[in-house]
N, CA, C and O atoms as a DFTB+ gen file, in Angstrom:
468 C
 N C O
     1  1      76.452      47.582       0.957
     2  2      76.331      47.245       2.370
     3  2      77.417      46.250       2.762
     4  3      77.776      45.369       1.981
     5  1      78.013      46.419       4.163
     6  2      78.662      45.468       4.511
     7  2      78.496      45.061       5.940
     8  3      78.283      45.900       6.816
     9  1      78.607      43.565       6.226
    10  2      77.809      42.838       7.021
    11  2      79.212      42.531       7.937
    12  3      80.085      41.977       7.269
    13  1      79.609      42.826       9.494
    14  2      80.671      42.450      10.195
    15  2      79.901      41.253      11.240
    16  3      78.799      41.389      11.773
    17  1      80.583      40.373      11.325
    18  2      80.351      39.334      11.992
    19  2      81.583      38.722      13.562
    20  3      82.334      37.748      13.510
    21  1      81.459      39.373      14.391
    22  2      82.244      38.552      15.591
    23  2      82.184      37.832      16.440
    24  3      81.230      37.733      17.212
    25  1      83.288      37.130      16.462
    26  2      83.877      36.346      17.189
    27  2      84.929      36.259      18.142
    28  3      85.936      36.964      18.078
    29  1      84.631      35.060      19.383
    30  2      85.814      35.310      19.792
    31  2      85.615      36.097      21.655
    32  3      86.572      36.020      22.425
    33  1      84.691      36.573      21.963
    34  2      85.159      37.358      23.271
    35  2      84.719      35.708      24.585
    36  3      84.623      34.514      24.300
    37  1      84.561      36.422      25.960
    38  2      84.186      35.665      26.885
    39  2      84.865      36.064      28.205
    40  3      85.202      37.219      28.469
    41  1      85.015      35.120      28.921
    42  2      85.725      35.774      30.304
    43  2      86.902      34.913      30.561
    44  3      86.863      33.687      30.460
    45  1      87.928      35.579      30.889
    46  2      89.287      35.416      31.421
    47  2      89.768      35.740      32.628
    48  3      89.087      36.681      33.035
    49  1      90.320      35.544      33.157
    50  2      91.568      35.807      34.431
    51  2      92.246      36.718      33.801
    52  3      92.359      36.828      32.580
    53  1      92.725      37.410      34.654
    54  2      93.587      38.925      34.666
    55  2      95.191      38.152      33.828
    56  3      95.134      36.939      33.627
    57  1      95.996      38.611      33.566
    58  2      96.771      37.937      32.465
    59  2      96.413      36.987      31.375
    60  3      97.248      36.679      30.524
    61  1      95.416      36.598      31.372
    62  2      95.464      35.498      30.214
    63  2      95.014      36.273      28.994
    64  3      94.914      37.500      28.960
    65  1      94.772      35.504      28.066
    66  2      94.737      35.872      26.699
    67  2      93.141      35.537      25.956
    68  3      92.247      34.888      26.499
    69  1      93.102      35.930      25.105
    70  2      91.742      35.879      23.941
    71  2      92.197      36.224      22.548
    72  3      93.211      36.862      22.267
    73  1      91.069      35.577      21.478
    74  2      91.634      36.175      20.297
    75  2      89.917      36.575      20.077
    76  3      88.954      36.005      20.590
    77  1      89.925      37.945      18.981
    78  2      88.746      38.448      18.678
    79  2      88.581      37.984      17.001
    80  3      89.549      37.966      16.240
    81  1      87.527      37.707      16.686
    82  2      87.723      37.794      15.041
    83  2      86.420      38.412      14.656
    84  3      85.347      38.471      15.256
    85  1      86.931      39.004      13.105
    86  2      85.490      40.063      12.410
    87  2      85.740      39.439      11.167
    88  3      86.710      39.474      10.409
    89  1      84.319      38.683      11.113
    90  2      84.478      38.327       9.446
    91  2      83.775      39.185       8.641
    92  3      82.682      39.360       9.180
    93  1      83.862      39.872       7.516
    94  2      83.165      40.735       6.865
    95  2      82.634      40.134       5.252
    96  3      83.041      39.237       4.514
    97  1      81.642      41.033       5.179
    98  2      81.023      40.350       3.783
    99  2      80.140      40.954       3.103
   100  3      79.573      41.735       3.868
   101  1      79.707      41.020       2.060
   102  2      79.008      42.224       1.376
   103  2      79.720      42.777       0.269
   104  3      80.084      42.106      -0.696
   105  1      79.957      44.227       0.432
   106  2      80.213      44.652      -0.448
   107  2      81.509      45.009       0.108
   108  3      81.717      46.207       0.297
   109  1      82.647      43.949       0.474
   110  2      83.667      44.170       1.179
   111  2      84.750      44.583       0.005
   112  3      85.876      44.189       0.311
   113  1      84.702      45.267      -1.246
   114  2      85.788      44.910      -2.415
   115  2      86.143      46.613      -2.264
   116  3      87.094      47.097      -2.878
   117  1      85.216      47.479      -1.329
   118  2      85.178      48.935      -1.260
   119  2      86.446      49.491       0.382
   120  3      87.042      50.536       0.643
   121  1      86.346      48.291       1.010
   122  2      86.441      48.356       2.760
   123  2      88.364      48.912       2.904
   124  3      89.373      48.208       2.888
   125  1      88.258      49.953       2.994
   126  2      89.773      50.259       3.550
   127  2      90.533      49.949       4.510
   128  3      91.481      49.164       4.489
   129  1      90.033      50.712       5.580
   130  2      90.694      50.323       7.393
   131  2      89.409      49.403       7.704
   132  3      88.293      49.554       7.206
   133  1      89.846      48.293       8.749
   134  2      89.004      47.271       9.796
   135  2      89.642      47.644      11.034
   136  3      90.853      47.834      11.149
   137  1      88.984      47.719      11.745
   138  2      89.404      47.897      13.561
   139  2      88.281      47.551      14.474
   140  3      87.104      47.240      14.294
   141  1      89.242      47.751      15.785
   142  2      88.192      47.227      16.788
   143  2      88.085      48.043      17.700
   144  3      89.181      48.330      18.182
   145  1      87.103      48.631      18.228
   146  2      87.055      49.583      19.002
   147  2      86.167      48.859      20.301
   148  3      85.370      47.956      20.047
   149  1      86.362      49.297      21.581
   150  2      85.505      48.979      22.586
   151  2      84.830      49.585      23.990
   152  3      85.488      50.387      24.652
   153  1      83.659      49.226      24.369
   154  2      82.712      50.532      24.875
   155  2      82.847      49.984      26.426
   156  3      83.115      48.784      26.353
   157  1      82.791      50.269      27.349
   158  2      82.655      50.222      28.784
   159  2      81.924      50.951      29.398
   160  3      82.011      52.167      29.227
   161  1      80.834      50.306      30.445
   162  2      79.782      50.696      31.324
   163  2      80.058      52.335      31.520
   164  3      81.045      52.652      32.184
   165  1      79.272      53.302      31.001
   166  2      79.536      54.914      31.204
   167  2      80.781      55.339      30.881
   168  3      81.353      56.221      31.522
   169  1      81.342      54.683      29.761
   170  2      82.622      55.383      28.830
   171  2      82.259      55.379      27.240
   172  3      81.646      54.538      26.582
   173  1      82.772      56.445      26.907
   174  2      82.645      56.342      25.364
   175  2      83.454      55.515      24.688
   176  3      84.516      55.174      25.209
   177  1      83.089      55.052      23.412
   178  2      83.647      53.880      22.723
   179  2      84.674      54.447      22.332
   180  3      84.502      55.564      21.844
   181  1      86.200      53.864      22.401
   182  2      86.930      53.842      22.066
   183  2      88.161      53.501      20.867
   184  3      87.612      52.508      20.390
   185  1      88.991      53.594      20.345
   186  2      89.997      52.956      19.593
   187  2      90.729      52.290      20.198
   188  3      91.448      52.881      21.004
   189  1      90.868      50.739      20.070
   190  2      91.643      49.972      20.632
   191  2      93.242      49.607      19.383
   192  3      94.459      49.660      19.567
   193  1      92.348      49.245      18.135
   194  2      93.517      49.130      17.012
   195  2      92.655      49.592      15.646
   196  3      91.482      49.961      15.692
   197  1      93.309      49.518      14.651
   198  2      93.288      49.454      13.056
   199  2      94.187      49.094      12.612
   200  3      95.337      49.068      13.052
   201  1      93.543      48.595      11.178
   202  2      94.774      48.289      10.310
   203  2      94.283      48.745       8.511
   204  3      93.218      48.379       8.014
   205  1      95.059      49.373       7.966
   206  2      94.067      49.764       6.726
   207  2      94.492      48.963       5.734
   208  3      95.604      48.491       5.967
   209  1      93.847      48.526       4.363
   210  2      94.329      47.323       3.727
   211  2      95.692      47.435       3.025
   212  3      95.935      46.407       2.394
   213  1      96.675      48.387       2.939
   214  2      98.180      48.637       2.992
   215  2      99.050      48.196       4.597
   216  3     100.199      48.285       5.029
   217  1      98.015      47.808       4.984
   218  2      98.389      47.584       6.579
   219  2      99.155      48.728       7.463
   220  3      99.841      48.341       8.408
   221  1      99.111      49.343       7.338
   222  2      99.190      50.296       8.404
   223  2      98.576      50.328       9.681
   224  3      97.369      50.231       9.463
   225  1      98.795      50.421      11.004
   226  2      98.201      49.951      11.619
   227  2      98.557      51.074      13.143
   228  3      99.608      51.628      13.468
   229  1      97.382      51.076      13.717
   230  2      97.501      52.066      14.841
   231  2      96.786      51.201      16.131
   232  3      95.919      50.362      15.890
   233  1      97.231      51.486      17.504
   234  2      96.813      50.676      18.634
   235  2      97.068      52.328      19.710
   236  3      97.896      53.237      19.636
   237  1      95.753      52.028      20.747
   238  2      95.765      52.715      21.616
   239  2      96.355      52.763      22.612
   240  3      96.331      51.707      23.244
   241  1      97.238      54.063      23.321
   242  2      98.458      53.630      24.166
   243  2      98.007      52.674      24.941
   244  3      98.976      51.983      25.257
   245  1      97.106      52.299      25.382
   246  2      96.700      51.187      27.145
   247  2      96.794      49.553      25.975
   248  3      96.476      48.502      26.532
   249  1      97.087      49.502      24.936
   250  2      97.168      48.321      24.514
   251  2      98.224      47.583      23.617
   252  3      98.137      46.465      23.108
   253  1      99.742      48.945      23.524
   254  2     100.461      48.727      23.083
   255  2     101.561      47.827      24.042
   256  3     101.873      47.905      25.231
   257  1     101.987      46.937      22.922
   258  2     102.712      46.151      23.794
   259  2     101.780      44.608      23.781
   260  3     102.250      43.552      23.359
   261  1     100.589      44.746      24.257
   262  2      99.772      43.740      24.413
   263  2      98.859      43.391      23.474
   264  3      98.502      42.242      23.733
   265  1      98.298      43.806      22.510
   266  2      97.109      43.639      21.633
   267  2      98.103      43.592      20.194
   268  3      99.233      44.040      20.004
   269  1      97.452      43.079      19.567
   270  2      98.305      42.762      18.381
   271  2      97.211      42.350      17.343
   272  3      96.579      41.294      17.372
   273  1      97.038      43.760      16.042
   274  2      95.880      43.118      14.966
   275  2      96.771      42.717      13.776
   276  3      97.957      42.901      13.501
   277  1      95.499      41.954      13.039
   278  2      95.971      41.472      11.496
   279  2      95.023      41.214      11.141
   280  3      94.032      41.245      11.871
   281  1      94.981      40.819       9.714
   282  2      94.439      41.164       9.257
   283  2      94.390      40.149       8.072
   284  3      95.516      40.263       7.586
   285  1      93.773      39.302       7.400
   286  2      93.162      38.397       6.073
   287  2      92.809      38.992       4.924
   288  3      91.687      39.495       4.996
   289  1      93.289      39.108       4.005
   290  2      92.848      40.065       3.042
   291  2      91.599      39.307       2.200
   292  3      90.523      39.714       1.761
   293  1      92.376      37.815       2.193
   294  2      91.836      36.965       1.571
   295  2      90.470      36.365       1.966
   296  3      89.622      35.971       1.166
   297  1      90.344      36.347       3.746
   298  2      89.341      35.996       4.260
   299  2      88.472      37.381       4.515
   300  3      87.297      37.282       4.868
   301  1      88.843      38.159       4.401
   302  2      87.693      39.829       4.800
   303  2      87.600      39.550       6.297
   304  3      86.581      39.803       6.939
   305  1      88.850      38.948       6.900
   306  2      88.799      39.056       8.404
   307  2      89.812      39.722       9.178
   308  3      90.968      39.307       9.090
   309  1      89.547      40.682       9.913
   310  2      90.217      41.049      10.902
   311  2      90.547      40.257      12.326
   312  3      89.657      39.520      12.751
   313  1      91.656      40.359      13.008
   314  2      91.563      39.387      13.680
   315  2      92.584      40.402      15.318
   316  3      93.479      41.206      15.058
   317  1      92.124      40.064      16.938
   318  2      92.634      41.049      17.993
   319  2      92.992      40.053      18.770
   320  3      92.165      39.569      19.543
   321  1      94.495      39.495      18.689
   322  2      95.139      38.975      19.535
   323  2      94.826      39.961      20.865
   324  3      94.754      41.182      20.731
   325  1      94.705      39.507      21.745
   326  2      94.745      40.279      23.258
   327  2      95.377      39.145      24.281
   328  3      94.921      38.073      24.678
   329  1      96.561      39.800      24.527
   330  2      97.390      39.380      26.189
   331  2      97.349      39.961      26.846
   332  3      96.608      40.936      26.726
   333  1      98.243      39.738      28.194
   334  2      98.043      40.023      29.504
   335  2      96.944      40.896      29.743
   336  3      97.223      42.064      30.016
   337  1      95.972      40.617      29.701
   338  2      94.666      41.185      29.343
   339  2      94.649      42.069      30.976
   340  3      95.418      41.608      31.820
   341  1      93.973      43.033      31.290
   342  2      93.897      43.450      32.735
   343  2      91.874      43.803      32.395
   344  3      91.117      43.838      31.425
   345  1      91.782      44.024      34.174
   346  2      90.440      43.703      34.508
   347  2      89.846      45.002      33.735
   348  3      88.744      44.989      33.186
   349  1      90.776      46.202      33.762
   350  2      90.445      47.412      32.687
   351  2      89.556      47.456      31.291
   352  3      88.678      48.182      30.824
   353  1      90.231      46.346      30.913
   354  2      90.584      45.488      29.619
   355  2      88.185      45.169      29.110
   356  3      87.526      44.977      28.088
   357  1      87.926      45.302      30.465
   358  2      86.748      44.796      30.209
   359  2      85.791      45.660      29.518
   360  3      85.835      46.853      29.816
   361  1      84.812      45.224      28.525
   362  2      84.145      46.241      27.496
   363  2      83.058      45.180      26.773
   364  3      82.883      44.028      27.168
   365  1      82.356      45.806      25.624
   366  2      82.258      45.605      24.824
   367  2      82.991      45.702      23.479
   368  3      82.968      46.834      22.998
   369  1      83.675      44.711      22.724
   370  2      83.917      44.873      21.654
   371  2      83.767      44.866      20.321
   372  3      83.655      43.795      19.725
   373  1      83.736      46.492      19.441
   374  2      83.310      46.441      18.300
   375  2      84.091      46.181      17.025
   376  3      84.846      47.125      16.789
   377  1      84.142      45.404      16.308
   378  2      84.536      45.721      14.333
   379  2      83.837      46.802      14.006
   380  3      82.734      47.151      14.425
   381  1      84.551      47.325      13.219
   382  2      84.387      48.346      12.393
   383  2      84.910      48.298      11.317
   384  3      86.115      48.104      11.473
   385  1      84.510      48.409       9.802
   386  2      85.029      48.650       8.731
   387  2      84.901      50.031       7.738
   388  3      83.736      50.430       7.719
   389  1      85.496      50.558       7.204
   390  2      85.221      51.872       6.183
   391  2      85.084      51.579       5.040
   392  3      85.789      50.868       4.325
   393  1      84.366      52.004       4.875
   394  2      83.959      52.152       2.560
   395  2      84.948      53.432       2.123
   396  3      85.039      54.659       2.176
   397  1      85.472      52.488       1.754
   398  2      86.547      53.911       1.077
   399  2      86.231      54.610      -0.269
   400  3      87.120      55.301      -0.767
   401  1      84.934      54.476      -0.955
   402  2      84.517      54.974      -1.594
   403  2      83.329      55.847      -0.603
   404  3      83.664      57.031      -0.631
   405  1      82.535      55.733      -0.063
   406  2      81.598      56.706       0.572
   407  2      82.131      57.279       2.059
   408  3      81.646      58.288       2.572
   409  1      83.169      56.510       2.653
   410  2      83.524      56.720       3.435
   411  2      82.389      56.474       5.067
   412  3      82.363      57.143       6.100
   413  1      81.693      55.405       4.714
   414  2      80.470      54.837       5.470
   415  2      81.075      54.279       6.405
   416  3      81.783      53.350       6.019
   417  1      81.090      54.576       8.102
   418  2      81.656      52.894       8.853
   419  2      80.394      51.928       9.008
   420  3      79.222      52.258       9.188
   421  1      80.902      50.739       8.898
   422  2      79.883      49.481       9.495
   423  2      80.535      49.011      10.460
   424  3      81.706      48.642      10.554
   425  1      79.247      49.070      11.555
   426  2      80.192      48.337      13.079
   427  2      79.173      46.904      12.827
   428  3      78.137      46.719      12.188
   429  1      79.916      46.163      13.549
   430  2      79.664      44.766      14.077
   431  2      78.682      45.044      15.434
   432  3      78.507      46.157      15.931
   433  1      78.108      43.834      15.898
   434  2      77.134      43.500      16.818
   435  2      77.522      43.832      18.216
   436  3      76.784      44.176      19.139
   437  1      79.001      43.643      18.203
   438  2      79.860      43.560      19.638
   439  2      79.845      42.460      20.288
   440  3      78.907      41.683      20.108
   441  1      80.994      42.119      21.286
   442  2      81.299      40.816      21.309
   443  2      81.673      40.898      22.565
   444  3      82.795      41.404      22.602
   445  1      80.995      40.466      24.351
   446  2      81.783      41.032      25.309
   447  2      83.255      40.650      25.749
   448  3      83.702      39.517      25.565
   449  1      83.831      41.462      26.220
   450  2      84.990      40.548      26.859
   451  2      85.095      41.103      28.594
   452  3      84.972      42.290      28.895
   453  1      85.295      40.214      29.412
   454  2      85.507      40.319      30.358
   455  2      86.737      39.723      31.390
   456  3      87.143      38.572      31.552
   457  1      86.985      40.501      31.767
   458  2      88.629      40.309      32.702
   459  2      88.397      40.246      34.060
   460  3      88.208      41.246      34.752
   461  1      88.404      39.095      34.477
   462  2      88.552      38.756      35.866
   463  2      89.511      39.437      36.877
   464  3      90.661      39.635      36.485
   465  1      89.258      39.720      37.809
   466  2      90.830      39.895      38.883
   467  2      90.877      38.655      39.652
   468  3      91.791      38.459      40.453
């Protein structure tokens, strides 16, 4: 089992910034890719970024440029710089991690973020 823990959302003004963090724990010695995906009022949850533990890393076109992940190998934390944030921008946000042995995801609790205009 693995346990995601976040941090990190709240409300902003339209340009400003936030950082997201996912601390993970458990049986994190299995966990391949960490990402953050996020859900909005009558939209399906989305891919915002990943990064897999070779770091490879993928971001969804509406956040390239602006969102920027990384990643702690050492801490089992993922971490979602977010700038010029837009009112779009607003969701719920999830961690997600993979067992790369069962290939299981564990999402996190979600964390809101909200963008002012």
């Amino acid at each position: 089992q693995v346990q995601l823990v976040e941090s990190g959302g709240g409300l902003v003004q339209a340009g400003g910034s936030l950082r997201l963090s996912c601390a993970a724990s458990g049986s994190i010695f299995s966990i391949t890719a960490m990402g953050w995906f996020r859900q909005a009022p009558g939209n399906s949850r989305e891919l915002v970024a990943d990064i897999t533990t070779g770091g490879i890393i993928r971001y969804a076109d509406s956040v390239k440029g602006r969102f920027t992940i990384s990643r702690d190998n050492a801490k089992n934390t993922v971490y979602l710089q977010m700038n010029s944030l837009k009112p779009e921008d607003t969701a719920v946000y999830y961690c997600k991690a993979k067992d790369g042995r069962t290939w299981r995801d564990y999402w996190g609790q979600g964390t809101q973020v909200t963008v002012s205009s």
